[in-house]
C-alpha positions as CSV (number, residue, x, y, z in Angstrom):
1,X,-1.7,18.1,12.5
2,X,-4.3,15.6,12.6
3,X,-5.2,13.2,9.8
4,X,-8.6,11.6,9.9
5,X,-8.1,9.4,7.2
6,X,-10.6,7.3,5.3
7,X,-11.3,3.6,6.1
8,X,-13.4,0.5,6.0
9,X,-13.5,-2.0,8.7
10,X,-15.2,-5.2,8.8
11,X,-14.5,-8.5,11.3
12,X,-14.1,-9.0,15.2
13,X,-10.7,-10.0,16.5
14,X,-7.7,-8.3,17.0
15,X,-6.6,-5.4,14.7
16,X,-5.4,-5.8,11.7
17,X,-4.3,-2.9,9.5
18,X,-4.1,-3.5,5.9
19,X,-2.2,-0.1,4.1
20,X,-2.5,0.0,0.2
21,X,0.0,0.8,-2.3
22,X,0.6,4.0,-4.5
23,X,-2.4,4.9,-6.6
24,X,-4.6,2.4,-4.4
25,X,-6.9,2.5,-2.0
26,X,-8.0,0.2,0.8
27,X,-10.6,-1.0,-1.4
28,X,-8.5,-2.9,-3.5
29,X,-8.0,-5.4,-0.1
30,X,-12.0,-5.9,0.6
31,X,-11.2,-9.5,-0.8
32,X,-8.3,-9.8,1.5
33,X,-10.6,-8.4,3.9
34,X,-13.7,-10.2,4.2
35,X,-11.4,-13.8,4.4
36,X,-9.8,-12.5,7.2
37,X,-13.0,-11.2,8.8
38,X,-13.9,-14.3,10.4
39,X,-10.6,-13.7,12.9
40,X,-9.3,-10.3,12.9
41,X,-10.9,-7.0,12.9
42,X,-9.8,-5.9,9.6
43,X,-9.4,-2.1,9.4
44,X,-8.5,-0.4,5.5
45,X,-7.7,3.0,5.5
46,X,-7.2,5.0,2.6
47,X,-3.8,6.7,2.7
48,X,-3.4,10.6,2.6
49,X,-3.7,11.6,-1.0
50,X,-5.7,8.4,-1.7
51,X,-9.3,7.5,-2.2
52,X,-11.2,9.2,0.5
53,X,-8.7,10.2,2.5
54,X,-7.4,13.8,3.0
55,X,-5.4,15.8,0.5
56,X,-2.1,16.5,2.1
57,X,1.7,18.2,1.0
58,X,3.9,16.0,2.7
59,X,3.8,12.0,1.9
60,X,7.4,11.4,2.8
61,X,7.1,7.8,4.7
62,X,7.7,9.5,7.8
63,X,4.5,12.1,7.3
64,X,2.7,8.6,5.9
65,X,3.6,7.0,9.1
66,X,2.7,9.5,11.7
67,X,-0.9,9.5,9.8
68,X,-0.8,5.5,10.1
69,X,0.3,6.2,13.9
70,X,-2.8,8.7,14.4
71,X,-5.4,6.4,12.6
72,X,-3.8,3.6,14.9
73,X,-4.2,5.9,18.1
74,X,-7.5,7.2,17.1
75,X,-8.8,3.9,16.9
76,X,-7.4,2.8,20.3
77,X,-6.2,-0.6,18.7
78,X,-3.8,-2.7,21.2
79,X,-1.1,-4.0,19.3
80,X,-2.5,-4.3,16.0
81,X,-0.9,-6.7,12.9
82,X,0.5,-4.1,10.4
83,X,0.5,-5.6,6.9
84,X,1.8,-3.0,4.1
85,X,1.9,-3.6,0.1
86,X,4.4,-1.7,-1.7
87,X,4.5,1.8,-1.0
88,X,2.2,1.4,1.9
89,X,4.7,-1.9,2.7
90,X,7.3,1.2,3.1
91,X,5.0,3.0,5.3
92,X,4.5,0.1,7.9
93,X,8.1,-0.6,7.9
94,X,8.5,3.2,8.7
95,X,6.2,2.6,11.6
96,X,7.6,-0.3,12.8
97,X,11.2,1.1,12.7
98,X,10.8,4.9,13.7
99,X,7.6,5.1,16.0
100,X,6.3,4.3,19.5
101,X,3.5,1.9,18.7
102,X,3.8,-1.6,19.7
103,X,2.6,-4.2,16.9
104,X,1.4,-8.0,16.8
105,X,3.4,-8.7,13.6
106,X,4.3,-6.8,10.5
107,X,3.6,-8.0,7.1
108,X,4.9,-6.7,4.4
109,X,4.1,-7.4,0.8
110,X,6.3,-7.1,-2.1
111,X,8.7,-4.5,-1.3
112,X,12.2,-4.0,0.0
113,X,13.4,-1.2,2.8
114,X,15.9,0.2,0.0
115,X,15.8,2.5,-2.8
116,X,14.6,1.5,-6.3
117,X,16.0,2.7,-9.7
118,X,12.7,2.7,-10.9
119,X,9.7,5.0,-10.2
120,X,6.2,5.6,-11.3
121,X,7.1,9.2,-12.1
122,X,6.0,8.7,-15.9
123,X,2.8,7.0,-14.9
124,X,1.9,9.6,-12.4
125,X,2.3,12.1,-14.9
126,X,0.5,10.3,-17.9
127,X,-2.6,10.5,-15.5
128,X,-1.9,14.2,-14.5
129,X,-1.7,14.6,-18.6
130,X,-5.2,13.5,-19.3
131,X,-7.4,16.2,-20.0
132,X,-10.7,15.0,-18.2
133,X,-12.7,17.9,-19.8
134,X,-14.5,16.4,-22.2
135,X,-14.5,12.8,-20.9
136,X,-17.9,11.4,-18.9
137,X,-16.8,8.0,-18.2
138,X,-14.4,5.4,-17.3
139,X,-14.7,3.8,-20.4
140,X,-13.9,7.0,-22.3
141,X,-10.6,7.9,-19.9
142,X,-9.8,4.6,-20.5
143,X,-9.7,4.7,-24.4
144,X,-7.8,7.7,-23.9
145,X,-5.1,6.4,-21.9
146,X,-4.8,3.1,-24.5
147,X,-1.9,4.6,-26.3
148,X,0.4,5.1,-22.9
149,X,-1.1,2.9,-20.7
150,X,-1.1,-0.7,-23.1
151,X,-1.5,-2.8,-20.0
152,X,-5.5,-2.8,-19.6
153,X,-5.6,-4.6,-16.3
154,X,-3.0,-1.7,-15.1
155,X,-5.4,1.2,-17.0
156,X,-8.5,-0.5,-15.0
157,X,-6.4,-0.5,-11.2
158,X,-5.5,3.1,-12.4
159,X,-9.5,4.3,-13.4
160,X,-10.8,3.2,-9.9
161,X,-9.4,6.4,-8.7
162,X,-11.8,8.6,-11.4
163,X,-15.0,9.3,-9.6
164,X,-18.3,11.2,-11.4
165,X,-19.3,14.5,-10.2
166,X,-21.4,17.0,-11.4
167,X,-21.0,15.2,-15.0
168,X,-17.5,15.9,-14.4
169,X,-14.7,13.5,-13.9
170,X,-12.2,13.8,-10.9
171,X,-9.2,12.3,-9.5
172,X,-9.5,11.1,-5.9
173,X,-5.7,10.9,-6.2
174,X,-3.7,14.1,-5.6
175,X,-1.9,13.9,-8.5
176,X,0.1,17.2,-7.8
177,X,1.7,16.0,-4.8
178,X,2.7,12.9,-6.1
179,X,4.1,13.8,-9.1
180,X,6.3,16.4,-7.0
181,X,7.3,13.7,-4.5
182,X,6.8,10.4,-6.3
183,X,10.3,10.1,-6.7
184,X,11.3,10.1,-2.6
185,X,8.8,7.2,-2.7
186,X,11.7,5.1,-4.5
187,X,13.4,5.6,-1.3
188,X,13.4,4.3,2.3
189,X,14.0,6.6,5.5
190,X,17.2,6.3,7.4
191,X,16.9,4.7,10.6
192,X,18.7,3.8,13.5
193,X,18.0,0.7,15.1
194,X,16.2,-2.3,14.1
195,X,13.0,-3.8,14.8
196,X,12.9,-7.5,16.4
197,X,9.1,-8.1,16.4
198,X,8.1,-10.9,14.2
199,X,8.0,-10.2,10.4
200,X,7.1,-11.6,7.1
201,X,8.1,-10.8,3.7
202,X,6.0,-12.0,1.5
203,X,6.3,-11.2,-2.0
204,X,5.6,-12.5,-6.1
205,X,8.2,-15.2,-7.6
206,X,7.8,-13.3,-10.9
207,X,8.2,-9.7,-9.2
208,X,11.5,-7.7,-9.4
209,X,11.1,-5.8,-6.2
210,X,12.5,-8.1,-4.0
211,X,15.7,-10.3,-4.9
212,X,18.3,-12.1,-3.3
213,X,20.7,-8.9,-3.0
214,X,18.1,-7.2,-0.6
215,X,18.4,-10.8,2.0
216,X,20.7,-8.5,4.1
217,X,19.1,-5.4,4.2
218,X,15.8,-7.0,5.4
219,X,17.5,-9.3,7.4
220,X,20.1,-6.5,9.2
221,X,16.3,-4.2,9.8
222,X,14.0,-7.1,10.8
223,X,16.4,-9.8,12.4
224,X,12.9,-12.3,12.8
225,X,12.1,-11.7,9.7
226,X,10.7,-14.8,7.1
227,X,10.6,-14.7,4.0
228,X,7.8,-16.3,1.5
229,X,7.1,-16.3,-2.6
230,X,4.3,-16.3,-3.6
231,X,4.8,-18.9,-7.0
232,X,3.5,-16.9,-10.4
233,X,2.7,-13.9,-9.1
234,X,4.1,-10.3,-9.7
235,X,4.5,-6.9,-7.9
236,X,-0.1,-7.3,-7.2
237,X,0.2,-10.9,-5.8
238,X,-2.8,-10.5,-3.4
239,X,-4.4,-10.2,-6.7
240,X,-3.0,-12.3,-9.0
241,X,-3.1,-15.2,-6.5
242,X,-5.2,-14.6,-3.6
243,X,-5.4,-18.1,-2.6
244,X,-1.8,-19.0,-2.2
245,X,-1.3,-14.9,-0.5
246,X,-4.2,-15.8,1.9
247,X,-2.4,-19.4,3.0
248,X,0.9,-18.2,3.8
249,X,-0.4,-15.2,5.6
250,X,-2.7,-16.9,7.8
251,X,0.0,-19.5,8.4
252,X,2.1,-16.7,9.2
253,X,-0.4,-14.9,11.7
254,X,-1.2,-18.3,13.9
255,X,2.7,-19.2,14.4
C-alpha cells in the first residue's frame, strides 16, 4: 500500500533525507535544514503516525522503511544521503541494510542497531492518559502533564504534536499504535548481510544510547562506518549543540 507521507523540502543539491525520531516530526530539523540548504536538497518527511503524515497499523522498522523507500521512489531522488535520529536512525539503518535503494552515505544520529532495555512505553502512555477534553491550549496540557512529565524542555518537544481544532485539542501522534507497538521499537530487525557504503555514527558524549559495548555490532553491520561524539550533548544533540552536530556532519558529507 502506498504511503504519501508528509514533508518539507528546502535547498538545491543532491538529496538529502533527514527522518525524525519517535514523537517528532521533520520539523524539529528545519534548523538542521536551512544550514544545509545552501548544498543539498534537504527533504523532511514526517514519519507514518507523525505530524502530518498518515495514520498507519504497522510501524515495525521494516513497514517504516518501505514508507521511507516509497517517499524515496516517489520523489525520484538518485542516491540520496540518509541521515536518521533515533528511532528514525533505526529506520535508515533498516533501509540501508534490508532494501534495494542505493544511498550517498548514511548518517545516523544517536542510536545503536540493537535492542534497548529501555522504552518510552510509560511516556507514550502518560500522553494517551491526558484527558484533552477540557484543555484549550498548550499551556494548559502542559500544566497538566507537570506532575509526570518534570522535564519541561521534554513536555515542550512532547506539546508540538497538540494541534487546535474546532476549539478542541488533538494529537497528530497516533498514540494507539504506538503504545501497542512502542516496545518492538526498542528493537532492531534481523538482517542478513551487511552494508559497506560509507557511514557515520554520530552521537551525544553524555548520551547512553550508544557505548563502547555496541563498537562491534555497528562495526560487524556497517564495516566503513566512523564514529563521532558530539562533546556535552545527550540523546537530542542536533539540539543541544547544533554547531558542533552541523561541523562533523558537513565534514563527514565532503570526505
Amino acid at each position: 500500500m502506498q504511503t504519501s507521507l508528509s514533508f518539507n523540502v528546502t535547498g538545491s543539491g543532491p538529496a538529502l533525507v533527514i527522518l525524525h525520531g519517535l514523537f517528532g516530526s521533520g520539523t524539529n530539523w528545519r534548523r538542521i535544514a536551512d544550514n544545509l540548504k545552501h548544498h543539498w536538497q534537504v527533504f523532511t518527511p514526517d514519519l507514518p503516525n507523525h505530524g502530518k503524515s498518515p495514520w498507519v497499523t504497522n510501524m515495525s522498522y521494516p513497514a517504516q522503511a518501505r514508507a521511507v523507500v516509497q517517499f524515496i521512489q516517489q520523489h525520484a531522488l538518485e542516491r540520496p544521503v540518509l541521515l536518521g535520529h533515533s528511532m528514525g536512525g533505526k529506520t535508515a539503518m533498516t533501509v540501508a541494510l534490508t532494501t534495494q535503494i542505493k544511498l550517498r552515505a548514511l548518517v545516523v544520529a544517536d542510536i545503536a542497531p540493537v535492542t534497548y532495555q529501555h522504552s518510552h512505553g510509560p511516556l507514550a502512555r502518560t500522553l494517551q492518559q491526558l484527558d484533552l477534553t477540557n484543555l484549550t491550549s498548550r499551556q494548559q496540557a502542559d500544566q497538566a502533564l507537570a506532575g509526570d512529565i518534570p522535564d519541561r524542555t521534554l513536555r515542550q518537544f512532547l506539546l508540538q504534536n497538540l494541534e487546535l481544532r474546532n476549539n478542541t485539542l488533538h494529537w497528530r501522534l497516533n498514540l494507539d499504535v504506538i503504545n501497542t507497538q512502542i516496545d518492538s521499537l526498542s528493537g532492531f530487525p534481523e538482517v542478513v548481510a551487511p552494508y559497506d557504503g560509507p557511514t557515520l555514527f554520530i552521537y551525544g558524549s553524555r548520551s547512553d544510547y550508544i557505548d563502547a559495548t555496541h563498537t562491534s555490532t555497528i562495526k560487524s553491520l556497517f564495516p566503513q562506518s566512523q564514529m563521532h561524539a558530539i562533546a556535552n550533548a545527550g540523546h537530542w544533540l542536533q539540539a543541544e549543540q547544533p554547531e558542533a552536530f552541523l561541523s562533523a556532519l558537513e565534514d563527514f558529507l565532503s570526505s
